[in-house]
C-alpha positions in Angstrom: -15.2 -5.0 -5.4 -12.2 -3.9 -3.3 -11.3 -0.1 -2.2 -8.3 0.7 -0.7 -9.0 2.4 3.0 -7.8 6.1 2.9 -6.6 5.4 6.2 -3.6 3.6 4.6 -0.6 5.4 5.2 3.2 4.2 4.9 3.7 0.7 5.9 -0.1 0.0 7.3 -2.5 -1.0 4.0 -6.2 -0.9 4.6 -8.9 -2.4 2.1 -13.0 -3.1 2.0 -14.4 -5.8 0.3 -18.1 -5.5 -0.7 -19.9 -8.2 -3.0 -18.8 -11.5 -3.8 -14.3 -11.1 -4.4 -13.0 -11.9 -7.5 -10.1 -13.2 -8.7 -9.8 -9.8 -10.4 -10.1 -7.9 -7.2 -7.2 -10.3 -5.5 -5.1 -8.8 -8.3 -6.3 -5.1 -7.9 -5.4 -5.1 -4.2 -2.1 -7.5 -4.7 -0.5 -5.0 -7.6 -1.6 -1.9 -4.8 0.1 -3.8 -2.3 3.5 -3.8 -4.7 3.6 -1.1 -5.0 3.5 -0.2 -0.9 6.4 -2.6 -0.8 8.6 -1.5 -3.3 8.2 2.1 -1.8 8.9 1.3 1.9 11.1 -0.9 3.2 10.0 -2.6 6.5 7.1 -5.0 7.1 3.9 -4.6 6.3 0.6 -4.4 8.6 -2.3 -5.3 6.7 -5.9 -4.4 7.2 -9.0 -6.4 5.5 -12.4 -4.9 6.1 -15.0 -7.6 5.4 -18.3 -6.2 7.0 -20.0 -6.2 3.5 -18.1 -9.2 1.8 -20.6 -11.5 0.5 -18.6 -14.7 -0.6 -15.4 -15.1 -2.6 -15.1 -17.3 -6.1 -12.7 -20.1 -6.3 -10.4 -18.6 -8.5 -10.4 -15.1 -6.5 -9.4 -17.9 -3.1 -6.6 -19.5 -5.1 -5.2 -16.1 -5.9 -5.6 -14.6 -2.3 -3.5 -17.9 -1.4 -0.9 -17.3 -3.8 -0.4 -13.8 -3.3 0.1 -14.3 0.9 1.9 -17.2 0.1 3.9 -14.6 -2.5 4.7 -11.7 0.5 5.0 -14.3 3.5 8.0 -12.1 4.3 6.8 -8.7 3.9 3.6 -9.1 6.1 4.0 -8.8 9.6 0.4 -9.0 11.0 -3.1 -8.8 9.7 -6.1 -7.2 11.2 -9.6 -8.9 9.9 -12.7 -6.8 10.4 -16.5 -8.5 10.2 -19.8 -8.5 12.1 -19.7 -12.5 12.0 -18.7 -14.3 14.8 -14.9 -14.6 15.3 -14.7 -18.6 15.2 -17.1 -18.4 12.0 -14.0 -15.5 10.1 -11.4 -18.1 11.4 -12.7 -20.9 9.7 -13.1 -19.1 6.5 -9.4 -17.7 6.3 -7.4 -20.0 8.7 -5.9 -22.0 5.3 -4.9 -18.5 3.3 -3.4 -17.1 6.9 -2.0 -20.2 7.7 0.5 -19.5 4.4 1.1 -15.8 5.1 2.2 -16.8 8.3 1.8 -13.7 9.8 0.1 -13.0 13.1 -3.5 -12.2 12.5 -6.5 -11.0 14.8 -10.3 -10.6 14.4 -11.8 -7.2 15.0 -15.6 -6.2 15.4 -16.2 -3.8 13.1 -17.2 -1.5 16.5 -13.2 -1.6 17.4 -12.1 -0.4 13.9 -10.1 2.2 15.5 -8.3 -0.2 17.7 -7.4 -2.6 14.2 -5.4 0.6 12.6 -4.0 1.3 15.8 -2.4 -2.3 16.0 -1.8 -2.5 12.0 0.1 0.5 12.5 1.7 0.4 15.9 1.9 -3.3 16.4 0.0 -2.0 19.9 -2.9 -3.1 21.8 -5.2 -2.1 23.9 -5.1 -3.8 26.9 -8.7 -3.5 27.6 -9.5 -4.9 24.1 -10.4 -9.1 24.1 -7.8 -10.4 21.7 -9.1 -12.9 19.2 -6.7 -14.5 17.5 -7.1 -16.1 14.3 -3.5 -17.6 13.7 -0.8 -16.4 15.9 1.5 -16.4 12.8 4.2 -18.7 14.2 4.1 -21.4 10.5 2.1 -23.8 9.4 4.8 -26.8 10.1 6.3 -24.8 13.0 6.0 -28.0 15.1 6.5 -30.8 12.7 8.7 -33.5 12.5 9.1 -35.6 9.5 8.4 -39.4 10.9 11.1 -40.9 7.9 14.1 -39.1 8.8 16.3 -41.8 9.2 15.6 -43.5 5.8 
C-alpha cells in the first residue's frame, strides 16, 4: 500500500510504502504524481518513505521503472528513507534511479526532517553525512560508443 505524506506541498511529493508494492500501487502514486505536475510547473522533489516496505512484485518494479523513466525531466532529486543500511537501499533502487536520472540520497528514517527540508529546498545540512545513492548525472553520461567510425 502507498499513502501520500501530508507533508507534500507544491512541488515536493512525499509517499510511504508499507507491505509488499504492487504494481497497482506504482500506478496509485504515478497518476498522484500527474496530477502534481500538470498543476505546477517546475521540477519535482520527490520523497519515498520505505521504513515499512516489505518487498516489491515484479510487475510493481517494471512499472516503477517505466514511470521514472516516463518523468526523467520533471524530477529533480529524490530523497529515500529506510532503517536498512544505505549500501543495502542502493543496491535495491540503483537500476530504477539510474533511469530517472535524478540526484538521489539515502535518509535514516531519524533525519526525516532533514529529507523534506532537501526535497523541498534543494538544501542541506551541512552537519548531515550525505549518502548518495546516484548523483543523478545519466546512466551513459560517460560513454563512448567503440564503433563510431563504421
Amino acid at each position: 500500500m502507498i499513502e501520500r505524506l501530508s507533508e507534500s506541498h507544491g512541488l515536493a511529493y512525499g509517499f510511504k510504502v508499507a507491505g509488499r508494492l504492487t504494481a497497482e500501487d506504482v500506478d496509485s502514486v504515478s497518476q498522484q504524481i500527474d496530477v502534481v505536475l500538470a498543476n505546477h510547473k517546475g521540477h519535482l522533489g520527490l520523497l519515498a518513505d520505505l521504513t515499512e516496505m516489505e518487498g516489491a512484485s515484479w510487475s510493481a518494479r517494471w512499472d516503477e521503472m517505466r514511470f521514472l523513466q516516463r518523468h526523467t525531466e520533471s524530477i529533480a532529486r529524490m530523497a529515500v528513507i529506510s532503517n536498512d543500511d544505505w549500501q543495502e537501499v542502493a543496491e535495491m533502487i540503483l537500476v530504477a534511479t539510474a533511469a530517472l536520472q535524478a540526484q538521489t540520497l539515502y535518509f535514516h528514517s531519524s533525519e526525516m526532517h532533514h529529507a523534506w527540508h532537501w526535497v523541498k529546498m534543494n538544501k542541506m545540512d551541512e552537519r548531515m553525512p550525505v549518502r548518495v545513492l546516484y548523483p543523478g548525472d545519466g546512466l551513459l553520461q560517460d560513454y563512448t560508443p567503440e564503433y563510431m567510425g563504421i
